[in-house]
N, C-alpha and C positions, 0 to 999 in steps of 0.2 A: 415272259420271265420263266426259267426254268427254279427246280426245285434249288441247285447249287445256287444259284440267285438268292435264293429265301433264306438260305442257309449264314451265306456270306453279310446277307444283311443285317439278322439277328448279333451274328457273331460285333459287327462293327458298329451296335447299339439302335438300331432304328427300331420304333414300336409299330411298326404297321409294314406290310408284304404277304403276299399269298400267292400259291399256285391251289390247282386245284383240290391239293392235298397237303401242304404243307405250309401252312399258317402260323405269324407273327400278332399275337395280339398281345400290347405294351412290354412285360419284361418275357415272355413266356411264347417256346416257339412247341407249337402242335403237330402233328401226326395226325390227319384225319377229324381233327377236332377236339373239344375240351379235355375228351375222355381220354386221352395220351398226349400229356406235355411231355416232352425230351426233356426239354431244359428249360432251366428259369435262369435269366441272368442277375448279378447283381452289382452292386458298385463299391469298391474296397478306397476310392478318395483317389488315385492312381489309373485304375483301370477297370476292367469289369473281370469277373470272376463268375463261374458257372458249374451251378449242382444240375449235375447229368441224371438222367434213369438207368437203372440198372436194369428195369423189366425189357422183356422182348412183347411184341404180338404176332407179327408176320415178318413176309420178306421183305415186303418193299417198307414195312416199319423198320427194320434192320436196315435198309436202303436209306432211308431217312437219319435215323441214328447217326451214320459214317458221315451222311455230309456235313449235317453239324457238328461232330467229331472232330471230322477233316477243317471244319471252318473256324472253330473255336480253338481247336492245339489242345493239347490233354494238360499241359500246363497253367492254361488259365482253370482247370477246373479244381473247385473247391473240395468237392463232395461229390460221390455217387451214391445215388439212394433210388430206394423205390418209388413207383408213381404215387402213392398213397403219400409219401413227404413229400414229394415236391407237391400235390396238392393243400397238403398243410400249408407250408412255406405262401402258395398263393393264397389262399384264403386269407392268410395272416396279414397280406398285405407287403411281404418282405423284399424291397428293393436295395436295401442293404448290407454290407455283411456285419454292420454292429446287429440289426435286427436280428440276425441269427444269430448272434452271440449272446443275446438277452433270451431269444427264446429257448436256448441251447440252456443259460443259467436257471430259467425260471422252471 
């Protein structure tokens, strides 16, 4: 499986894929590991919707970025933010986008 593989799977919702650097664990697709999620996906009832990173680290993370990018379409994305929210966002548990609506209110 190459990375565009991991990539295109995340996008079309599956919670599990990996190459040797680019990992799917349930909503949340990695770069190297926990310490750089890209993306968290979420589910709007419809379709799925996705809060991007805005951070860089290297090249082949910028390499990683575009295929999820490329595979998700800039229109399903919600929000770009930094790693440190989309860390909250996981912690919190947020598979939703009412959950981000609640935590966005509260």
């Amino acid at each position: 499986m190459k990375n565009k593989d991991v990539a295109e799977l995340f996008a079309s919702g599956h919670y599990l894929g990996r190459t040797a650097n680019l990992i799917i664990e349930e909503n949340v697709i990695y770069s190297y590991g926990e310490h750089f999620p890209i993306a968290i996906r979420l589910w709007d009832g419809l379709d799925f919707k996705f809060i991007f990173t805005t951070d860089g680290y290297s090249n082949t993370t910028a390499k990683h970025k575009n295929l999820v990018l490329n595979a998700i379409g800039e229109k399903r994305i919600l929000k770009k933010t930094t790693i440190s929210n989309i860390k909250k966002y996981i912690n919190l548990n947020c598979t939703d986008i009412k959950d981000i609506m609640l935590e966005a209110l509260s």
